[in-house]
TIPA-703395 format. One record per atom (N, C-alpha, C): residue in one letter; x, y, z. Coordinates in steps of 0.001 Angstrom, whole numbers, padded with zeros to 6 digits, always signed. Last residue first. Layout:
REM TIPA-703395
AXYZ;...
This chain:
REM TIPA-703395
X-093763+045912+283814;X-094486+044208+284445;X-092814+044055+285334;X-094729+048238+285837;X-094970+047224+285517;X-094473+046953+284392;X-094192+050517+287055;X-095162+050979+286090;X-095585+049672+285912;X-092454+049975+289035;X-093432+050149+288976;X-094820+050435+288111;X-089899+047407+287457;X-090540+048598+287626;X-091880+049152+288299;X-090413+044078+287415;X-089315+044808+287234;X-089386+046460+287691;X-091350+041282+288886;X-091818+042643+288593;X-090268+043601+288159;X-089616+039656+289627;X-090869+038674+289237;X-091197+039967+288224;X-085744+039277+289390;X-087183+040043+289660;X-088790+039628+288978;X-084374+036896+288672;X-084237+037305+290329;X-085959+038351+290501;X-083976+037094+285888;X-084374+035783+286586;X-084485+036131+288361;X-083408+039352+284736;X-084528+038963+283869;X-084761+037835+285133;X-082141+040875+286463;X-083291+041345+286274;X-084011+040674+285379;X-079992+039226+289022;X-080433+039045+287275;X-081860+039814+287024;X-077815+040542+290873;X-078959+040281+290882;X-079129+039949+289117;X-075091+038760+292733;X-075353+039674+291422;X-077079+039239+291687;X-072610+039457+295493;X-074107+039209+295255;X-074613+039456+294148;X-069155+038888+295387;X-070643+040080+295548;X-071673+038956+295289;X-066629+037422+294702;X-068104+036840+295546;X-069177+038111+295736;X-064432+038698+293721;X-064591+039134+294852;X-066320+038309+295770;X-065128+037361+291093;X-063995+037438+292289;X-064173+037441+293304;X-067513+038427+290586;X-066873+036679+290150;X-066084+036648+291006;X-067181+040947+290797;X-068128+040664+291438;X-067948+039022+291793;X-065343+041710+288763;X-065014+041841+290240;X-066042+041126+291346;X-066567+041120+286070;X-065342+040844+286792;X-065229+040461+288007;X-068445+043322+286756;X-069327+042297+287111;X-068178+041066+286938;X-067082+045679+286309;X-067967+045267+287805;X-067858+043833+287845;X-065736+045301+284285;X-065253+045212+285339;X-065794+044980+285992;X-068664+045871+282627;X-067419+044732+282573;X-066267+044417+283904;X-069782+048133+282578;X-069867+047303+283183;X-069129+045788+283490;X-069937+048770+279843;X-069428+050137+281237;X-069604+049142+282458;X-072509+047165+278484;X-071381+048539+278798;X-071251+049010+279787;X-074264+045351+278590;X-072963+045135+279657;X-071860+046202+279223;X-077775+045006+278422;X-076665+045633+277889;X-075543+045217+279331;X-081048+044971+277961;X-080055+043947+278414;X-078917+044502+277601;X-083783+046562+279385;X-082874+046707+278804;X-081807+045866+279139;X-087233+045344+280047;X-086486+046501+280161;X-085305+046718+279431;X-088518+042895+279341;X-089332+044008+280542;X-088086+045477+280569;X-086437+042446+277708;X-088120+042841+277159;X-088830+043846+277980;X-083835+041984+277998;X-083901+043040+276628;X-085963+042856+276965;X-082316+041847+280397;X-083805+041765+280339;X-084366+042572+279483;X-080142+041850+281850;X-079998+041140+281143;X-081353+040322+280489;X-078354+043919+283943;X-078934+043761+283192;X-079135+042940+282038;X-077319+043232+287122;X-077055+042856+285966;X-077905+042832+285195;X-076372+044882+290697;X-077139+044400+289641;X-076824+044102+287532;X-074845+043563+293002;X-074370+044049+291731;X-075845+043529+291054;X-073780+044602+296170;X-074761+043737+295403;X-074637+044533+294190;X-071888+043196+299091;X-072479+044596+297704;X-072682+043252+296881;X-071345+044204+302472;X-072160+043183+301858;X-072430+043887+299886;X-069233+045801+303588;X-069493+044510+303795;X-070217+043199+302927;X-067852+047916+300982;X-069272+047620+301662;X-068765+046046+302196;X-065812+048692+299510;X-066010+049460+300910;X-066866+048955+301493;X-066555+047934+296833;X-065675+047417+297654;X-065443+047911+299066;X-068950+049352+295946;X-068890+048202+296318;X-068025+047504+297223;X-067250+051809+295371;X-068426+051969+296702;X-068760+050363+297039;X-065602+050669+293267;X-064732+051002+294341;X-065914+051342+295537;X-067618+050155+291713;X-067038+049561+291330;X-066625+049521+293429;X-068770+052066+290364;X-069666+051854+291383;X-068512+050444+292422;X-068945+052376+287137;X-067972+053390+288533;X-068592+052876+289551;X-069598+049906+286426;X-067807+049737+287111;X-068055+050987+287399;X-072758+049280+287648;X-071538+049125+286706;X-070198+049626+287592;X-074534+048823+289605;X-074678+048118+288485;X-073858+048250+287452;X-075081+048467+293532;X-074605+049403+291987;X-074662+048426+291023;X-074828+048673+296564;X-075554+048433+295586;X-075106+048978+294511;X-073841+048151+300055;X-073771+048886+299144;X-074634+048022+297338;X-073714+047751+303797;X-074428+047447+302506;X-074515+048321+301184;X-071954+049487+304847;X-072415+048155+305792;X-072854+047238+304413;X-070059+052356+303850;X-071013+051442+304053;X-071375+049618+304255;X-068199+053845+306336;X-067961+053262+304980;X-069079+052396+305066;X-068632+056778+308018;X-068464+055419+307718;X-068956+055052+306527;X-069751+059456+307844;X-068270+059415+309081;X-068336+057915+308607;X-071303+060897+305824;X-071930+059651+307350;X-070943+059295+308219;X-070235+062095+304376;X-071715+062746+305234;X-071739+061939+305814;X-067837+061211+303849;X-067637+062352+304674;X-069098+062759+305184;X-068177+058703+303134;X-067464+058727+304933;X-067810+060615+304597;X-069233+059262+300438;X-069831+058640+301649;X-069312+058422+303108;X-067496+060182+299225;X-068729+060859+299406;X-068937+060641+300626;X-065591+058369+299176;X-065474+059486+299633;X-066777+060060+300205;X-066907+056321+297573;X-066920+055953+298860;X-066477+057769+299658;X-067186+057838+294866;X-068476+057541+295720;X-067905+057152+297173;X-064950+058479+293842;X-065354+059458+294591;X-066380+059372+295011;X-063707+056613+292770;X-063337+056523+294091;X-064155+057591+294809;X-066844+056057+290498;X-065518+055753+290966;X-065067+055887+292831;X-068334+059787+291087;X-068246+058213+290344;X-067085+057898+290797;X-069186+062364+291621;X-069521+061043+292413;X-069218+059873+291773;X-066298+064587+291016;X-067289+063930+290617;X-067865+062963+291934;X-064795+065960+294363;X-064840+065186+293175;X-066289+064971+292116;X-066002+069776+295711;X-065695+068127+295831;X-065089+067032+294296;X-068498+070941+294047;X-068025+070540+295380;X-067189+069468+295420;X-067093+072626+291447;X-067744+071427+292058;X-067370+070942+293170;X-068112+076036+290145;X-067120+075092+290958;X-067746+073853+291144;X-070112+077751+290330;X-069687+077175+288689;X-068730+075855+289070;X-072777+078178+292622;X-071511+078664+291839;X-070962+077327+290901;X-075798+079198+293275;X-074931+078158+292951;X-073466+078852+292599;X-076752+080869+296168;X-076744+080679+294665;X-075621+079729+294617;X-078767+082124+298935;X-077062+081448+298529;X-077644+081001+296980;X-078933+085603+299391;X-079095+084583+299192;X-078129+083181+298806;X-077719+088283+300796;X-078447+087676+301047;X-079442+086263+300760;X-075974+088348+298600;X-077270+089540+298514;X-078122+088798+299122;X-074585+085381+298125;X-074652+086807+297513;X-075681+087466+298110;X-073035+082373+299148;X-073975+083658+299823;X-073442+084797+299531;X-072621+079547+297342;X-071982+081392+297875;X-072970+082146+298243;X-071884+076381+296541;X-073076+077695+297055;X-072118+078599+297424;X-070466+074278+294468;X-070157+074663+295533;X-071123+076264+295634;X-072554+071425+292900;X-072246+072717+293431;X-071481+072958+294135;X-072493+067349+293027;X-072756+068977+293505;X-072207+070363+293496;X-072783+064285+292847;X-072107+065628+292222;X-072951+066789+292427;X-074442+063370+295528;X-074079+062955+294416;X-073237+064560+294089;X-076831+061720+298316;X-075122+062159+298087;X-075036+062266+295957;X-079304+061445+300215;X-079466+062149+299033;X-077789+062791+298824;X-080331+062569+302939;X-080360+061102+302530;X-079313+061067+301033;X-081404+065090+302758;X-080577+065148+303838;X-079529+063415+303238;X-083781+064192+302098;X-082677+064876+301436;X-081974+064950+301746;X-085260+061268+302939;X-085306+062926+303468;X-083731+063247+302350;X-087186+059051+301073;X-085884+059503+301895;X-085845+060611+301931;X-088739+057567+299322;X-089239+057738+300963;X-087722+058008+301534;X-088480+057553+296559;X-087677+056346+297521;X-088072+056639+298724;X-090277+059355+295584;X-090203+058057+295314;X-089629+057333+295714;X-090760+061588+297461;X-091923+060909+296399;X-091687+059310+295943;X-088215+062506+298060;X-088965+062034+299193;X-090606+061428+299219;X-086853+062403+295704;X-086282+061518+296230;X-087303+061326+297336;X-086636+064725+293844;X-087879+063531+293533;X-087552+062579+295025;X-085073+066142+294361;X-086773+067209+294210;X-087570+066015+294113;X-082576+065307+295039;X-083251+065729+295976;X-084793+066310+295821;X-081861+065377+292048;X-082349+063965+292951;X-083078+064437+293801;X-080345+067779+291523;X-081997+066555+290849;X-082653+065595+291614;X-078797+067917+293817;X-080001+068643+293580;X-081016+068377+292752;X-076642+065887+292727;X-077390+065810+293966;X-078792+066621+293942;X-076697+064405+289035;X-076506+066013+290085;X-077357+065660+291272;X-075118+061346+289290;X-075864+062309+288926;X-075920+063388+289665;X-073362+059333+290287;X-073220+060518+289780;X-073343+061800+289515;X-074690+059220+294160;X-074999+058754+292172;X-074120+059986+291668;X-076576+057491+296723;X-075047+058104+296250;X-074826+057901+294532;X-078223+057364+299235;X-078333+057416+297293;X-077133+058244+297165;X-078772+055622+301853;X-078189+056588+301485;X-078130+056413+300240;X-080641+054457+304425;X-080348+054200+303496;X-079986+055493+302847;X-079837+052455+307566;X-080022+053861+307524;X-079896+053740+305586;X-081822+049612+308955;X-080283+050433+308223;X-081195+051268+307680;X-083164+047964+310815;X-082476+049279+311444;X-081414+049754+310562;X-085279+046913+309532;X-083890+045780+310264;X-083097+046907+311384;X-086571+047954+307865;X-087495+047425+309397;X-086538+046551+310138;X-084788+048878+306477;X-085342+049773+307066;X-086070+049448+308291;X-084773+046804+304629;X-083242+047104+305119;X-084012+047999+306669;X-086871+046522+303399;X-086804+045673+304069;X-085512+046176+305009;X-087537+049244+302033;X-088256+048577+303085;X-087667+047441+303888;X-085422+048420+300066;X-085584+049536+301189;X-086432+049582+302493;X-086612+046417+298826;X-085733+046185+299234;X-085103+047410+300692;X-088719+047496+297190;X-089108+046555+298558;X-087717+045942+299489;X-087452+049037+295543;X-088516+049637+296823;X-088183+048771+297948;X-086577+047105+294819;X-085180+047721+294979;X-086188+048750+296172;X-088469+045903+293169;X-088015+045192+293563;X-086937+046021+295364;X-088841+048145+290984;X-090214+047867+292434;X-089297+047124+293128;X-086906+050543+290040;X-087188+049142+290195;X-088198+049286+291598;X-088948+053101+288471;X-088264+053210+289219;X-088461+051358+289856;X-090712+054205+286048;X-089248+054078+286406;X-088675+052874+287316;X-092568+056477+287505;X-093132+054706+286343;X-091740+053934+286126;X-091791+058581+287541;X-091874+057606+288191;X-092268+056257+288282;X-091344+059484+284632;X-090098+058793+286042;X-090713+058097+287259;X-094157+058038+283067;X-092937+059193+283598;X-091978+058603+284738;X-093720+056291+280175;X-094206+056682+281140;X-093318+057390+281793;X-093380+055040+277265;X-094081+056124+277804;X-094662+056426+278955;X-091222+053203+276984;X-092309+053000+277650;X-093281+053482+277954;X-089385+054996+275417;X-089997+053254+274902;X-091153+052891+275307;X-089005+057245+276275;X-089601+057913+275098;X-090039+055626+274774;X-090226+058545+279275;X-089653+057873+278825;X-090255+057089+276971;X-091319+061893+279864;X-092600+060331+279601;X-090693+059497+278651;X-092030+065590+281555;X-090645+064223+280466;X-091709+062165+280800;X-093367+066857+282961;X-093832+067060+281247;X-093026+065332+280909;X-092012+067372+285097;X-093950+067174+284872;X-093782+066240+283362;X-089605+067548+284891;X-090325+066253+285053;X-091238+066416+285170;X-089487+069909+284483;X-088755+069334+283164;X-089457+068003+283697;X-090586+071325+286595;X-091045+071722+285269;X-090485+070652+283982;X-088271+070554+288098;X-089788+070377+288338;X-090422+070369+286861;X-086234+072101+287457;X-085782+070541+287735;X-087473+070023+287437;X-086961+074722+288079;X-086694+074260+286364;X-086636+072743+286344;X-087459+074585+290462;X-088688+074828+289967;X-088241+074018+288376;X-084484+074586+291631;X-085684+073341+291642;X-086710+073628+290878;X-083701+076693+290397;X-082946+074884+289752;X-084003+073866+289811;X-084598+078305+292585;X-085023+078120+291193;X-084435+076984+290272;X-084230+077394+294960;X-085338+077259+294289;X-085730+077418+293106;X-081250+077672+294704;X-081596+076332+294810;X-082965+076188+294388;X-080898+080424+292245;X-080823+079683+293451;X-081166+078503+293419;X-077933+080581+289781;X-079085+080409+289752;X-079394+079788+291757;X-075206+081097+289491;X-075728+082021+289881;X-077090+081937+290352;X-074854+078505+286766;X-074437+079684+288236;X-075092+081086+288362;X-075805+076968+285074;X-077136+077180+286408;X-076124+078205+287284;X-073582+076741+283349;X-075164+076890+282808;X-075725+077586+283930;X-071607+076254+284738;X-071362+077899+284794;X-072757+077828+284011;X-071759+073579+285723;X-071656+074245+286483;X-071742+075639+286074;X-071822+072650+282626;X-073418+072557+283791;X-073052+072897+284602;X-069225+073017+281709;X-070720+073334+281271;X-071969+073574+281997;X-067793+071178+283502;X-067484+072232+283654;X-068766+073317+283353;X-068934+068569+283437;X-068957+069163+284375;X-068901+070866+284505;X-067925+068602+280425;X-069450+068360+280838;X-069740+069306+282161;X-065466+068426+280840;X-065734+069752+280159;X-067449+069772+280376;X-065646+065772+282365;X-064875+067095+282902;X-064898+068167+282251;X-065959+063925+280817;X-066638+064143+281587;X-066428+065699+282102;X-064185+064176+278737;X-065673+064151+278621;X-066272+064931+279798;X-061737+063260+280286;X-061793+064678+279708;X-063080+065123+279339;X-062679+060775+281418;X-062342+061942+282227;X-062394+062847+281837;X-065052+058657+280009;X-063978+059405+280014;X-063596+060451+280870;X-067779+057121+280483;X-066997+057744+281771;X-065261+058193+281339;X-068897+056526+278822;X-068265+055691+279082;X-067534+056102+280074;X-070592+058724+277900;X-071084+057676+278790;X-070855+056233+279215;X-068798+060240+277055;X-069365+060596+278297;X-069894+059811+278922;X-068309+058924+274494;X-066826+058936+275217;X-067946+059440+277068;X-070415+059039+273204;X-070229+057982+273812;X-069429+058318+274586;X-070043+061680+273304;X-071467+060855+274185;X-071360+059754+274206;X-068707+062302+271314;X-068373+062771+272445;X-069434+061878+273499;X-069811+060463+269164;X-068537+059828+269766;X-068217+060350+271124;X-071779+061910+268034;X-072308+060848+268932;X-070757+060423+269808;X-071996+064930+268137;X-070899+064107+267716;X-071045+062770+268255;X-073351+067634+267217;X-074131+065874+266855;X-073169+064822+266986;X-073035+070271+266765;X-072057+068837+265586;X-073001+067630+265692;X-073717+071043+269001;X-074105+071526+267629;X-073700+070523+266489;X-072583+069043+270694;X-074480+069421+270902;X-074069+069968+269528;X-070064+069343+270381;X-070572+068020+270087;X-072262+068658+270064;X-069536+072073+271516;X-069524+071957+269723;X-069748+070395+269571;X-070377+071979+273847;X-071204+072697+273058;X-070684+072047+271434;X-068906+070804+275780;X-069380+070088+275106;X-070234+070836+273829;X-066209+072382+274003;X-066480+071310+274773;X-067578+071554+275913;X-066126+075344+272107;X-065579+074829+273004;X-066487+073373+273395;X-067261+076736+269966;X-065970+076597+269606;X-065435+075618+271056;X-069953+077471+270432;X-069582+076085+269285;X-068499+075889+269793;X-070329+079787+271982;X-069809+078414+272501;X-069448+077013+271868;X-071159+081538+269908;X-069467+081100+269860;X-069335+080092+271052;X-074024+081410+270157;X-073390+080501+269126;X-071633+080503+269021;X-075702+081953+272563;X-074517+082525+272065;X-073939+081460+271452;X-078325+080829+272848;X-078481+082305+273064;X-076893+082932+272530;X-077763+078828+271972;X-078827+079632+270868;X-078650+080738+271387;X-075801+077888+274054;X-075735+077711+272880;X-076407+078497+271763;X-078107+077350+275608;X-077264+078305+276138;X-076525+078505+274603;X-080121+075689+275183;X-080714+076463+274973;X-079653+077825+275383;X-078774+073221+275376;X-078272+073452+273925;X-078860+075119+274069;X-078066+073297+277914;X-076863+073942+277282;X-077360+074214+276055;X-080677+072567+278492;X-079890+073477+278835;X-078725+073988+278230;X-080742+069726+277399;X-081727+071088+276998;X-081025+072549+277411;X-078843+068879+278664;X-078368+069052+277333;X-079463+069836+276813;X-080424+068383+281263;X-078987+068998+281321;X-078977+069654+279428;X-082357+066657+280558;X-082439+068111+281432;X-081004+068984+280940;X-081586+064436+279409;X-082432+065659+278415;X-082969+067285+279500;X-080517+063331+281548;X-079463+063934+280233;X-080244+064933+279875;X-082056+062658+283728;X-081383+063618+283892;X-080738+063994+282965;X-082600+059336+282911;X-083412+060962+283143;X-083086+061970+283175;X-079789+058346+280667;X-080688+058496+282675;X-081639+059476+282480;X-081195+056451+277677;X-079897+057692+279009;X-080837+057903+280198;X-082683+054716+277056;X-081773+054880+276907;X-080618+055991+277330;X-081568+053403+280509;X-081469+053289+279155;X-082625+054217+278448;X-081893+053146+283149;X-081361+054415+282858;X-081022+054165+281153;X-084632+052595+285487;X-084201+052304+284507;X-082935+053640+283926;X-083710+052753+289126;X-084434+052993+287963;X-083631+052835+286796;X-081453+052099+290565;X-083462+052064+291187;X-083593+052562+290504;X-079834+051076+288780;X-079709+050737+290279;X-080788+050937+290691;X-079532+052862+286743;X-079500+051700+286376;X-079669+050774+287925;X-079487+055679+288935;X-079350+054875+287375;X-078628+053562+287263;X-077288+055033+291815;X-078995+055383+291349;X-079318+054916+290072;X-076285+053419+294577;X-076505+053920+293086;X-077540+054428+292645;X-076861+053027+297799;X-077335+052848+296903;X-076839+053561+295580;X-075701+052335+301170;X-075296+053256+300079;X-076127+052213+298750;X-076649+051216+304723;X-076784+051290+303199;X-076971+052455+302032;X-075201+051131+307874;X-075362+052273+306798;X-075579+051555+305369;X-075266+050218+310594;X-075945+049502+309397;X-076139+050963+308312;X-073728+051001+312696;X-073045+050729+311023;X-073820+049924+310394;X-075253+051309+314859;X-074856+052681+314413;X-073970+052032+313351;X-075953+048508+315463;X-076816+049466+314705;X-076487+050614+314414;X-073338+046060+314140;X-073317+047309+315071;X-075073+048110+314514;X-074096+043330+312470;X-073389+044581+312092;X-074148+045425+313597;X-073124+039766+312406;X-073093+041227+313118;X-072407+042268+312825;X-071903+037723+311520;X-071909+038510+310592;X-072657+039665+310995;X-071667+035685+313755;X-070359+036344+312570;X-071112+037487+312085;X-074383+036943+316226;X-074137+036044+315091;X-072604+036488+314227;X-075001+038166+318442;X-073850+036841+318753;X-073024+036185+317192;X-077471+039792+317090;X-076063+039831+318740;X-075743+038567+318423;X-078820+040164+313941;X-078622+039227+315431;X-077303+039622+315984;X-078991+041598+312040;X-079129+041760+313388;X-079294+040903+314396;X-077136+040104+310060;X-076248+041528+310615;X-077657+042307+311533;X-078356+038062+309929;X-077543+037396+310480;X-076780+039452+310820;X-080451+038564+308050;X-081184+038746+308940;X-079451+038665+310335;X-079134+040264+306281;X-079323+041853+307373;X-080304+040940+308163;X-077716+037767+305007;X-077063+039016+305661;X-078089+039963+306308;X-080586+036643+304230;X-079507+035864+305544;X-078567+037087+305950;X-081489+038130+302459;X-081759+037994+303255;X-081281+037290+304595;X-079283+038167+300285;X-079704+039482+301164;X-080564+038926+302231;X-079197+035638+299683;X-078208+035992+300318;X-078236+036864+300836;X-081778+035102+298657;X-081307+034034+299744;X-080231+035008+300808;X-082140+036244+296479;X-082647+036515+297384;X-082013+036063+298743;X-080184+034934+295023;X-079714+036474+295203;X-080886+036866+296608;X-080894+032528+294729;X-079466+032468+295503;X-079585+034129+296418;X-084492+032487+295187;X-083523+032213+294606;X-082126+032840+295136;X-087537+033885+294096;X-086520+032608+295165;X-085459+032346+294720;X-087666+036961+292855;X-088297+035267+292639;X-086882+034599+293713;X-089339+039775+294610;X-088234+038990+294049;X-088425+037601+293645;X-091720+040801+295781;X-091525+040833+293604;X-090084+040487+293473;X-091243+040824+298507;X-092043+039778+297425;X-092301+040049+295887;X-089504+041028+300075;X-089025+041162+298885;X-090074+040355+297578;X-090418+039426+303076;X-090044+040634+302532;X-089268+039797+300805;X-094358+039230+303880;X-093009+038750+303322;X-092404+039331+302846;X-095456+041838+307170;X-095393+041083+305694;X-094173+040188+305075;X-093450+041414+310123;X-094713+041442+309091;X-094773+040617+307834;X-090570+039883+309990;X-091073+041167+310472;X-092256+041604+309614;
């Protein structure tokens, strides 16, 4: 279909296999026919279309925030996460970015009563304002300099087949949504992750402190995902174990593997299981040092 697709991928098994699945899930007659109302592709985000070492984009938003909640009232020392931000407790951050529950869950709690009350335009303006300015502190470049080229061209390709593509991430849905129609070419609407629950005050709706719903990690990505699309995805993508259980819902999942300490970052935290399951279960692994010619847009 036009141009060659995936051309900053290098030849090879991982290419091979995405491309025989969405060419064999549109052909009529073929096994591996997918329906055009279930070509639904679910995507990850960090570490999945953009770099997320050394933390995702989205930390130094969040933890600016609290710490700047914190200065305004220093008895939040006494509670979770505030007294790791004042302490410096690297252990709570690890424990967060190993996906502890209790971590996670006083985190959650924090960044829901930081922004309550606040509207959607204004989250967005502050969301805005924090990515003009933010330049990844190895590569010095900005988020969008980020973002895998490979994983573009991969959207593209799903897209001229007839699948619908969906970003399902931990991360806060409303971050995403201010960059998402700049850099992945998706309507917001597109756009699943940990969210708010809104209240219409005084005529406006504002955030509230609650969370819609589960986290997005783990079991609570496939959730996500039947409840905005009514189906479990056709094609799914991710790069560690919470991603784990959205993989397994997918016909076709693809595991990316970092393992490209130059053009980018080679680490297997938090990832062990995945890539377990992946041996098992036959997924698709991508190698970012041997599958991608180009790694990022910024380059190389």
């Amino acid at each position: 279909m036009g141009k060659t697709p995936l051309a900053s991928w290098n030849d090879g098994a991982a290419k091979r296999a995405i491309v025989d699945f969405v060419t064999s899930a549109a052909t009529e007659g073929s096994p591996g026919f997918v329906p055009p109302q279930e070509r639904v592709a679910v995507f990850d985000n960090d570490g999945t279309l953009w770099v997320e070492k050394p933390a995702p984009v989205q930390t130094a938003f969040v933890l600016g925030k609290l710490a700047a909640r914190l200065e305004e009232d220093p008895s939040l020392a006494r509670e979770r996460p505030y007294r790791a931000i004042a302490d410096r407790d690297e252990s709570y951050f690890r424990a967060l970015n190993e996906q502890d529950p209790d971590a996670v869950a006083s985190m959650v709690e924090a960044v829901g009563a930081a922004w309550e009350g606040t509207t959607l335009a204004e989250y967005e303006a502050e969301a805005t304002r924090y990515l003009a300015s933010w330049r990844h502190e190895r590569f010095g470049v900005p988020y969008s300099g980020l973002v895998y080229q490979p994983m573009l061209e991969l959207f593209d390709h799903l897209r001229a087949y007839g699948w619908r593509l969906f970003v399902c991430s931990g991360g806060g849905r409303d971050f995403m949504r201010v960059i998402c129609e700049d850099i992945w070419g998706l309507p917001r609407e597109n756009v699943i992750g940990s969210a708010p629950e809104f209240a219409y005050r005084d005529g406006v709706l504002v955030r509230r402190a609650a969370l819609h719903g589960p986290v997005a990690l783990g079991p609570g990505k496939p959730e996500y995902v039947l409840a905005r699309t009514g189906r479990l995805p056709g094609f799914a993508a991710g790069n560690d174990d919470v991603d784990v259980e959205l993989l397994r819902s997918a016909r076709f999942a693809l595991l990316v593997v970092h393992d490209d300490d130059v053009r980018e970052y080679a680490y297997a935290d938090c990832a062990e299981r995945a890539r377990a399951e992946a041996e098992r279960s036959g997924w698709t692994t991508v190698s970012v040092k041997n599958d991608w010619k180009t790694v990022t847009t910024a380059g190389p």
